[in-house]
KOLKEPA-834624 format. One record per residue (C-alpha): residue number from 0; residue in one letter; x, y negated, z. Coordinates in steps of 0.2 Angstrom, whole numbers, m for minus. Each point is the difference from the previous one (the first is absolute). Layout:
(NUM, A, (X, Y, Z));
...
END
This chain:
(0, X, (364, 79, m247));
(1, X, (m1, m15, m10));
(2, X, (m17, m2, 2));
(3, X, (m12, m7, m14));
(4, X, (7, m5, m16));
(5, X, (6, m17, m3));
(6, X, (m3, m11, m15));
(7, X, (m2, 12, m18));
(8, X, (17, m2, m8));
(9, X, (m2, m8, m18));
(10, X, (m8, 12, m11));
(11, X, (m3, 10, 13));
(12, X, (8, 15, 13));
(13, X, (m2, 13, m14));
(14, X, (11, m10, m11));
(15, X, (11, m6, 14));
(16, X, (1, 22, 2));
(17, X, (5, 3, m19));
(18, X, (12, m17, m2));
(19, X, (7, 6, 16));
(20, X, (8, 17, m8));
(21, X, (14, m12, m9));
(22, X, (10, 0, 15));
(23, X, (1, 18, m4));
(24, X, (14, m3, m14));
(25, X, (15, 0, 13));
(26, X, (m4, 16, 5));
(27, X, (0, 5, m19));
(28, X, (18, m9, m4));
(29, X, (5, 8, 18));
(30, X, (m5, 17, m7));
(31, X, (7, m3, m18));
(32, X, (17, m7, 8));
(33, X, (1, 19, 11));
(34, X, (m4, 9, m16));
(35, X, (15, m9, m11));
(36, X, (11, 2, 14));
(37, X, (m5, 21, 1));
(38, X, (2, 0, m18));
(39, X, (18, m8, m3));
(40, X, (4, 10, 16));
(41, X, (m5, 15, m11));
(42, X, (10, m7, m14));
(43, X, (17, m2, 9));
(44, X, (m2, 16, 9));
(45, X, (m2, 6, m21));
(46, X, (14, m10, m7));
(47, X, (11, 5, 14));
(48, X, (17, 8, m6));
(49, X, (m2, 18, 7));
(50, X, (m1, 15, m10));
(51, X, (0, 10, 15));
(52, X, (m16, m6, 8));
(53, X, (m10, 11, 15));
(54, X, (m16, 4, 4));
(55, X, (m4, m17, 10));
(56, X, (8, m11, m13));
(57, X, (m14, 7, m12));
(58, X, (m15, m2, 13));
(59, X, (6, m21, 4));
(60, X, (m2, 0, m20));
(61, X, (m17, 6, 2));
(62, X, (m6, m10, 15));
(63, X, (5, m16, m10));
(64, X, (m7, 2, m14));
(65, X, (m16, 7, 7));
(66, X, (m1, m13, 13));
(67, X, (3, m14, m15));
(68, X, (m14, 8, m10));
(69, X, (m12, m1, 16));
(70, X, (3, m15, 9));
(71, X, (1, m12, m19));
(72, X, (m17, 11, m5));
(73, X, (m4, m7, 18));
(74, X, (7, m16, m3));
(75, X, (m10, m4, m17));
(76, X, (m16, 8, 6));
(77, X, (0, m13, 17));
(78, X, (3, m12, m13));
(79, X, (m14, 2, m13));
(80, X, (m13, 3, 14));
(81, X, (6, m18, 10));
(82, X, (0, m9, m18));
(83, X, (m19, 9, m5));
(84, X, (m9, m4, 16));
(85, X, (7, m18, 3));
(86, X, (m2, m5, m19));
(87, X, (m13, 11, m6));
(88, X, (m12, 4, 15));
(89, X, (m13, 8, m10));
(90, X, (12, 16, m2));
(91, X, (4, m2, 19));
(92, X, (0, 12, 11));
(93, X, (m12, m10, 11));
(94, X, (m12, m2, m13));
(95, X, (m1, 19, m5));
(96, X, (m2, 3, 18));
(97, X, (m16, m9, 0));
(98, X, (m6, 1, m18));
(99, X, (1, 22, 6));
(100, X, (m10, m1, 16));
(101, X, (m15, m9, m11));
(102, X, (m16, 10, m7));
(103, X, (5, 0, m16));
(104, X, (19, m5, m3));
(105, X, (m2, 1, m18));
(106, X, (m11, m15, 1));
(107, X, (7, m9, 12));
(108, X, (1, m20, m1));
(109, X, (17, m9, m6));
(110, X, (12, m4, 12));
(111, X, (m5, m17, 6));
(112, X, (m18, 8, 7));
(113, X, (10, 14, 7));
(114, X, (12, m10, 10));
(115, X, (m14, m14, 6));
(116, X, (m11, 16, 7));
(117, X, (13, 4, 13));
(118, X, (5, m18, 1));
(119, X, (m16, m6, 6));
(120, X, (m2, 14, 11));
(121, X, (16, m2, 8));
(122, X, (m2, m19, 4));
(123, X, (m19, 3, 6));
(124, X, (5, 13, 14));
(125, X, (19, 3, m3));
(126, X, (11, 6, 17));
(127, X, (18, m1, m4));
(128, X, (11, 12, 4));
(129, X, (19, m8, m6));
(130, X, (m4, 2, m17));
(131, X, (m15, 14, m1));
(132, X, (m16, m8, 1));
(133, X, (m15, 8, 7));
(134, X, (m19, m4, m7));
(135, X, (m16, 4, 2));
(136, X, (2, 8, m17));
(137, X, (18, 2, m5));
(138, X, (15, 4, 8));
(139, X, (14, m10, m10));
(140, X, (19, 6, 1));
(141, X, (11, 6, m13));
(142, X, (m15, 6, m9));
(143, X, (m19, m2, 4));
(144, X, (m12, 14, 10));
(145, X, (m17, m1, 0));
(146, X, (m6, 3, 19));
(147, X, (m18, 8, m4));
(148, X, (11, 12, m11));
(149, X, (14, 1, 14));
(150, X, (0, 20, 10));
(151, X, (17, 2, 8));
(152, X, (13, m11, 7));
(153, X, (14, m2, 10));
(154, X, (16, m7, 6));
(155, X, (16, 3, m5));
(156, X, (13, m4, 15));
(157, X, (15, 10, 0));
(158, X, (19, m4, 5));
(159, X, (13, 8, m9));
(160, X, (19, 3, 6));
(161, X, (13, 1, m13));
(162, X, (21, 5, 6));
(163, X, (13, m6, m10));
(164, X, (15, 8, 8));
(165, X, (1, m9, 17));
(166, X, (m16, m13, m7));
(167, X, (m18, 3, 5));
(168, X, (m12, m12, m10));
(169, X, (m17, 0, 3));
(170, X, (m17, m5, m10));
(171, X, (m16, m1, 3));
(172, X, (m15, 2, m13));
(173, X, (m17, m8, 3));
(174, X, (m15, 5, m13));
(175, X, (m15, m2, m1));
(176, X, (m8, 15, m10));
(177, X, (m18, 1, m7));
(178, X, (m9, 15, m9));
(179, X, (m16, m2, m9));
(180, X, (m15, 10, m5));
(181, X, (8, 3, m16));
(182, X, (16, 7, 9));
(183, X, (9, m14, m6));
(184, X, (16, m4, 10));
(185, X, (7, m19, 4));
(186, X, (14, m4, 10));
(187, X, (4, m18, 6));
(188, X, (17, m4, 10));
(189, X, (m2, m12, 16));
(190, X, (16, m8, 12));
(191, X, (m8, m3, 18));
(192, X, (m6, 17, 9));
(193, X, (m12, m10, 10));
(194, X, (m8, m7, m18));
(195, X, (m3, 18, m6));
(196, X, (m8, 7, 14));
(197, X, (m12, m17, 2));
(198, X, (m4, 4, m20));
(199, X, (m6, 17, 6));
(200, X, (m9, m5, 11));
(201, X, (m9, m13, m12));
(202, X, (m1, 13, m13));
(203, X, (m10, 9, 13));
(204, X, (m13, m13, 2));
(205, X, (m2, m4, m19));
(206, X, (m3, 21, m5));
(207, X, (m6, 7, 16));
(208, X, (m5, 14, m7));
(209, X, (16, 6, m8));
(210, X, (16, 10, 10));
(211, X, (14, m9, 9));
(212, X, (14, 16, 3));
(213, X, (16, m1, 3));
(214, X, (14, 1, m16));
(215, X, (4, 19, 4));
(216, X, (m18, 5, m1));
(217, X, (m2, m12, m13));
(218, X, (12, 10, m11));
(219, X, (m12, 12, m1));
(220, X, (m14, m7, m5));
(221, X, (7, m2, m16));
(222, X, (3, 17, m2));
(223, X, (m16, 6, 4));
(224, X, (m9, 12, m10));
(225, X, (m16, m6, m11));
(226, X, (m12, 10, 8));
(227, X, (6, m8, 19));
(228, X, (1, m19, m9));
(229, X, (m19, 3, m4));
(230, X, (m3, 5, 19));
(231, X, (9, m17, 4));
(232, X, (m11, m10, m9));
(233, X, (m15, 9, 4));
(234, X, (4, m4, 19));
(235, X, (3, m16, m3));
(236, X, (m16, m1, m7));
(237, X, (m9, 5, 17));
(238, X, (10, m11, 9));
(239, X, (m4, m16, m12));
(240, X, (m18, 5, 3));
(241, X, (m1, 4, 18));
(242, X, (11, m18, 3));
(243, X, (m14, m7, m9));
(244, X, (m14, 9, 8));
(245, X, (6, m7, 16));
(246, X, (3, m17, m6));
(247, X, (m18, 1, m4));
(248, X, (m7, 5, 14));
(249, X, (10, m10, 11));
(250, X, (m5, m16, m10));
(251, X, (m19, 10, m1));
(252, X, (m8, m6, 14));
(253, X, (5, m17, m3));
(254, X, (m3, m4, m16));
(255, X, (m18, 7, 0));
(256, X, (6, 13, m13));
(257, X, (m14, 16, m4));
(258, X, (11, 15, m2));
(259, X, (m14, 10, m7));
(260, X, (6, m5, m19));
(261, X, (9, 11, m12));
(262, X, (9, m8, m14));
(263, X, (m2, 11, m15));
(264, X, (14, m7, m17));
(265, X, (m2, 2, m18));
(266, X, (11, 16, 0));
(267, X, (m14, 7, 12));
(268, X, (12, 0, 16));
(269, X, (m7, m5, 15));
(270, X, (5, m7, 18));
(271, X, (m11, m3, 15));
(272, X, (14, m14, 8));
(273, X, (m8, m15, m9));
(274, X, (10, m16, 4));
(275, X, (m4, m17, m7));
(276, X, (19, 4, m7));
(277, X, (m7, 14, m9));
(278, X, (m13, m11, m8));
(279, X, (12, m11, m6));
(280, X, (11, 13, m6));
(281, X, (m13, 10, m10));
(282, X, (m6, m18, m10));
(283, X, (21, m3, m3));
(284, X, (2, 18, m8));
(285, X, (m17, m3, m12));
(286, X, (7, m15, m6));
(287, X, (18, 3, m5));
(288, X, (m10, 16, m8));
(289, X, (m9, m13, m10));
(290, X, (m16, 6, 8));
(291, X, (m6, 12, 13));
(292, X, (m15, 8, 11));
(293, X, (0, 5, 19));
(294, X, (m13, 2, 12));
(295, X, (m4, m1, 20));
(296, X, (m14, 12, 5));
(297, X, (m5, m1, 19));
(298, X, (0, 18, 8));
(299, X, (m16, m7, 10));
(300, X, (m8, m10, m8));
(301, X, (m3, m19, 3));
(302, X, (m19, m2, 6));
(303, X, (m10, m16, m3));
(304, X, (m19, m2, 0));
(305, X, (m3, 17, m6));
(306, X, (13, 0, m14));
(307, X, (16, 10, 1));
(308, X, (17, m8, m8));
(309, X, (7, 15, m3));
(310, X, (16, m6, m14));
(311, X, (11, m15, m7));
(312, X, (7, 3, m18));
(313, X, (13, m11, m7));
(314, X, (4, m4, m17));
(315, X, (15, m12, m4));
(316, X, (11, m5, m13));
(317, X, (8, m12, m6));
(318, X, (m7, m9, m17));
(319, X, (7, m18, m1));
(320, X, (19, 5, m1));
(321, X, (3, 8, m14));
(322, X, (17, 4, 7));
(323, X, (6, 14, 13));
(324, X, (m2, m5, 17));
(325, X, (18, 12, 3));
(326, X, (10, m18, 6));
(327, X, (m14, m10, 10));
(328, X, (m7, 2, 17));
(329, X, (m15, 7, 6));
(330, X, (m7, m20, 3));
(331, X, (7, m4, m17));
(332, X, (m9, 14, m7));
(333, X, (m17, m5, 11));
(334, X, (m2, m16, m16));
(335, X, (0, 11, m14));
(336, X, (m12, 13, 7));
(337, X, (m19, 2, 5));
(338, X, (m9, 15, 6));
(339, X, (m17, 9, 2));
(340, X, (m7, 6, 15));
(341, X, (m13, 14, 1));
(342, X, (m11, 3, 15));
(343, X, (m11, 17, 0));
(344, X, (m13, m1, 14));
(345, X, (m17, 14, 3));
(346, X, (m13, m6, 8));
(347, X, (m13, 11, 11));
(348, X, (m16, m12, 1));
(349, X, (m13, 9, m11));
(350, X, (m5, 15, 10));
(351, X, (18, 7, 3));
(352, X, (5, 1, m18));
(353, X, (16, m5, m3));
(354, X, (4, m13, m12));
(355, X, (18, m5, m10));
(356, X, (2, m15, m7));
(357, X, (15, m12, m1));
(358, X, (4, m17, m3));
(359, X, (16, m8, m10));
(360, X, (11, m15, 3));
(361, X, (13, m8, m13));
(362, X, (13, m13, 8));
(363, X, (18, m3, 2));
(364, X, (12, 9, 8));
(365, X, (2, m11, 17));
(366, X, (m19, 4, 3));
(367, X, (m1, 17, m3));
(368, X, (14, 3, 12));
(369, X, (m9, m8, 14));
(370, X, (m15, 9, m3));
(371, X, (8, 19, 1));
(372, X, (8, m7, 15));
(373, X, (m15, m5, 8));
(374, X, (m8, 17, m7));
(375, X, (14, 11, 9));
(376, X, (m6, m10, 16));
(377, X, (m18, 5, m3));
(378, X, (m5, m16, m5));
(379, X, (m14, m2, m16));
(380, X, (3, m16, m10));
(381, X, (m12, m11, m5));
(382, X, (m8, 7, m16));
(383, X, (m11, m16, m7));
(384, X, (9, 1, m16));
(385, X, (0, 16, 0));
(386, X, (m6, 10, m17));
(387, X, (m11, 16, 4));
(388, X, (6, 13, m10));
(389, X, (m7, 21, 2));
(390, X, (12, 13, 5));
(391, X, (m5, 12, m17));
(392, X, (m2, m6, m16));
(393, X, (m13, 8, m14));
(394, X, (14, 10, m13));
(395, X, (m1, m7, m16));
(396, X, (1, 12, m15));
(397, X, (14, 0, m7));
(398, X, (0, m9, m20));
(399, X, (7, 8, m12));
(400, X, (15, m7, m6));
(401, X, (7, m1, m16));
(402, X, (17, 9, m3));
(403, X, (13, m14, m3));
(404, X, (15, 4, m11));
(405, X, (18, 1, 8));
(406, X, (9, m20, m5));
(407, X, (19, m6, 2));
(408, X, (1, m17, 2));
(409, X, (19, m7, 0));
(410, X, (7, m18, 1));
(411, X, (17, m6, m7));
(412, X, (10, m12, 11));
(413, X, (m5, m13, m14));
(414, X, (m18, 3, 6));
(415, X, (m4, 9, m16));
(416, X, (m15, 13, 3));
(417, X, (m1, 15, m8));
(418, X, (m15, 15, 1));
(419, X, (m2, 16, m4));
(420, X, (m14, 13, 2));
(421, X, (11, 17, m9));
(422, X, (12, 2, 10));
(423, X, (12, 15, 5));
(424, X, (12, 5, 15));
(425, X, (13, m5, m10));
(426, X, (m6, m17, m2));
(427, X, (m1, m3, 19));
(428, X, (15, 5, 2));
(429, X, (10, m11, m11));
(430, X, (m12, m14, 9));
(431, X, (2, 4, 16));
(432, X, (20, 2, m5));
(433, X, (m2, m19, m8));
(434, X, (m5, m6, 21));
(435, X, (16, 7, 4));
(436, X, (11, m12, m15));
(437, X, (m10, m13, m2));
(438, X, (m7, 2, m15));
(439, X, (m20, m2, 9));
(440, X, (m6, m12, 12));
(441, X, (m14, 9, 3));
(442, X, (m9, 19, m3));
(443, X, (m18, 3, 3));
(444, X, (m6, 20, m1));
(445, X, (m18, 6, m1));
(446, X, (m3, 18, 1));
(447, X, (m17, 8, m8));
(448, X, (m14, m4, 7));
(449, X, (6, m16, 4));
(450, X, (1, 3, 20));
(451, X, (18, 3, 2));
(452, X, (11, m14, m2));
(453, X, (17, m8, 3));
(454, X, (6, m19, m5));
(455, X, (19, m3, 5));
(456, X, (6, m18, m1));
(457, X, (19, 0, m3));
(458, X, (10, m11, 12));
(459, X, (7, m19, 0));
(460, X, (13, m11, 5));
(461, X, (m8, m4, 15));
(462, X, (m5, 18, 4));
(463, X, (10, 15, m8));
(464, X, (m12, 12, 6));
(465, X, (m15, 8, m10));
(466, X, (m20, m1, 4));
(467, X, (m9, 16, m4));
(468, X, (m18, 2, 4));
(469, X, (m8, 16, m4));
(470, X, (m18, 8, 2));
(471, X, (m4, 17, 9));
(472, X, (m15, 9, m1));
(473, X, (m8, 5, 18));
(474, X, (m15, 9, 1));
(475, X, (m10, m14, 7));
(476, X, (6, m13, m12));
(477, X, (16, m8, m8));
(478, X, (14, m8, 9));
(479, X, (12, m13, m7));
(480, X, (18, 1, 9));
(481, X, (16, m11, m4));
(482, X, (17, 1, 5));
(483, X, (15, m7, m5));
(484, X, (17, 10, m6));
(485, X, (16, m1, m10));
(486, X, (0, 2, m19));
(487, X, (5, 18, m2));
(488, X, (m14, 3, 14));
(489, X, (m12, m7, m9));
(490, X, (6, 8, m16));
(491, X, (m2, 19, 8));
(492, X, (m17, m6, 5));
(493, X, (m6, m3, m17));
(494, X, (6, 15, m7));
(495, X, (m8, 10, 14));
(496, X, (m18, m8, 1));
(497, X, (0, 3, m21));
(498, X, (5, 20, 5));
(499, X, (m14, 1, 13));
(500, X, (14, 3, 14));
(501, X, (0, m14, 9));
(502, X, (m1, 4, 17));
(503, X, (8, m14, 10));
(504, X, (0, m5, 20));
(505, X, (m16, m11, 3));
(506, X, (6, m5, 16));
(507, X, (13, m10, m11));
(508, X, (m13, m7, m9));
(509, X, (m13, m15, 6));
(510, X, (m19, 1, m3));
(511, X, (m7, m14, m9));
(512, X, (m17, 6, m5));
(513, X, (m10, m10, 10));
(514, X, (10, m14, m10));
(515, X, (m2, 6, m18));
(516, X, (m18, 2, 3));
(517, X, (m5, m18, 4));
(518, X, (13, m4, m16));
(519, X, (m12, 11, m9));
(520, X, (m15, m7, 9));
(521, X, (6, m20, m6));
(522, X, (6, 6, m19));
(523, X, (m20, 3, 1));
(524, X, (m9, m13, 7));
(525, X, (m2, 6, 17));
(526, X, (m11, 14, m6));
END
């Protein structure tokens, strides 16, 4: 093993992995050299002067001439992939490995960001293994694999005997070969027996939870059917959360940890193995979401001078970045965010009557963090700025609202602003066809009634990408969403939100309400 990584090789191991691939060319002019020699092999055996030719004559015609159409196709296509990844590493294959295994690929960063993720990484907690690195996040070879995505691998270690009349050559071939959630298949090639099975091992470490076989099992797994592929991940599932179960209790007794906490997400899934880690992770997804709620209820509750703590909401988003927080870390994103923290209490004082009431906290990120944490240890934090807020609110009728007329608002790329309220299909049509050309910057649709709505900005030269936000209706109030697509994703989106069929993936999308109603809040006055 070569131990940790030495000093990052200018601009980087990713790089140094892409420019790498132009040593490949001699094994392309080697190739295109075998494949001119088939070929004029094929020729001569043609041109030969023999009008009596026999059955074998015609098959060494065939052979060279097959074999020149293979290995030159071969030759040309070692060549193009060496010249794209060392010159052009956004096409690489090592960027496309990475840029797949990301939430959404479609949107993923340029290839600077990509290659500076794995990079720091890999110089953070790199172990190298002759030229595979192995992270806490990333294993880097050939192409990329994200460990938390990782589910089978193995070795490759196999001798091979070849006899060329009285000859035997031997050779031996070491791989190392991954298998991710997505049954995705990546093969790296090593030298040193003892390297690969010292990479195993780390590999082991980093993805605990995933399954070391051997390559004749491993074979297999490939082949699996759908239905035993979800029984995999199932079981790896249970082993991930009995690993950390036992972590957890292990650590319990000396971190002063209450284990009678169940952590209850925005999706309404739940887990009763609350770890500050968990914590931590559930304020990093509500952020790159834009915003986010979760909440820690105490299966017993927490009992202090006759009041009962009973549960910790959290609410937090991030408002000072306008950006997405897809490229930065969760300390990065800790600046750009803040967070409000809900306590529900009863109290039993007055004769046995219980009594809810709750009090609410804003602050930053960094703050409410160590307040859950000391919540999930039983611990009540000092409430002196506290605001005492009641559990149920009086229902306000609802107002009657006046019915607004559908609008569409487009903007030319010369920031000329058009607006029309008649409208037809047709009409959005051709506009949403203009985000595709060019020909609008920007197109703003109200439905009837004027609580449907979807503004997409087209993209720029520092982002090619386009921003929609979009309204939906719930039943307990409307929630503004954004996401960001290509052109002619964005294009089909329009259409289908004028057609009333509109009926994407939310989980896709991020929540921004909470945002949009303080926008709404400021644009008037505070009130």
């Amino acid at each position: 093993m070569s131990g940790n990584n030495t000093k990052m090789p200018k601009g980087g191991y990713c790089l140094q992995v892409t420019r790498k691939k132009l040593f490949s060319l001699w094994m392309a002019l080697l190739l295109l050299f075998i494949g001119v020699f088939l070929g004029v092999y094929g020729w001569m055996e043609w041109q030969a002067d023999n009008p009596a030719r026999e059955y074998m004559e015609y098959i060494k015609m065939a052979i060279g001439w097959g074999g020149a159409f293979v290995f030159i196709a071969m030759g040309m296509w070692t060549a193009y992939t060496s010249v794209r990844d060392a010159f052009f590493p956004q096409k690489s294959e090592l960027a496309n490995s990475i840029r797949s295994q990301l939430p959404y690929p479609d949107a993923a960063p340029g290839v600077l960001e990509l290659f500076a993720m794995v990079d720091r990484d890999i110089a953070a907690n790199g172990q190298w293994f002759e030229k595979v690195a192995v992270g806490k996040e990333w294993v880097l070879g050939e192409q990329a694999s994200y460990i938390p995505r990782i589910r089978v691998f193995s070795g490759r270690d196999e001798i091979r005997t070849h006899r060329s009349g009285e000859r035997v050559n031997t050779s031996r071939i070491l791989e190392l070969h991954i298998l991710d959630d997505r049954r995705q298949h990546q093969i790296t090639t090593l030298h040193n027996p003892k390297e690969l099975q010292a990479l195993l091992d780390c590999i082991s470490l980093r993805a605990p939870d995933a399954l070391r076989r051997p390559y004749s099992e491993y074979i297999s797994w490939i082949q699996k059917s759908d239905m035993e592929w979800e029984n995999m991940l199932r079981e790896y599932r249970v082993r991930q959360g009995e690993r950390d179960m036992a972590a957890f209790q292990s650590g319990g007794g000396d971190t002063g940890i209450n284990q009678n906490m169940i952590l209850t997400y925005s999706d309404g899934s739940v887990t009763s193995r609350v770890t500050p880690d968990l914590i931590r992770k559930a304020l990093e997804d509500c952020l790159r979401q834009g915003e986010g709620t979760f909440s820690l209820s105490a299966g017993c509750p927490v009992e202090r001078e006759g009041i009962r703590y009973v549960e910790m909401e959290c609410f937090a988003g991030g408002y000072e970045y306008e950006e997405d927080f897809e490229d930065l870390s969760f300390q990065e994103m800790k600046k750009f965010g803040e967070a409000e923290l809900f306590l529900k209490m009863t109290s039993t004082k007055d004769a046995g009557k219980a009594v809810q009431f709750g009090r609410m906290c804003q602050m930053d990120i960094p703050g409410a963090e160590g307040i859950l944490e000391a919540w999930i240890r039983g611990e009540i934090p000092n409430m002196k700025d506290w605001e005492a807020t009641p559990l149920f609110m009086e229902q306000e009728q609802p107002k009657k609202r006046e019915m607004i007329p559908p609008h569409l608002g487009l903007m030319s790329p010369a920031g000329v602003f058009q607006s029309h309220d008649r409208f037809t299909l047709e009409d959005v049509a051709v506009a949403a066809e203009g985000l595709v050309d060019g020909s609008y910057q920007m197109v703003d649709l109200t439905l009837p009634g004027g609580y449907l709505w979807m503004r997409i900005h087209a993209g720029d030269a520092s982002d090619g990408r386009c921003k929609v936000l979009v309204t939906r209706a719930d039943t307990d109030k409307l929630r503004y969403f954004r996401n960001q697509c290509t052109h002619r994703q964005a294009s089909d989106w329009l259409n289908a939100f004028a057609k009333g069929t509109f009926q994407p993936d939310w989980k896709e999308w991020k929540d921004y309400t909470r945002k949009a109603e303080k926008e709404y809040k400021k644009q008037r006055g505070g009130k």
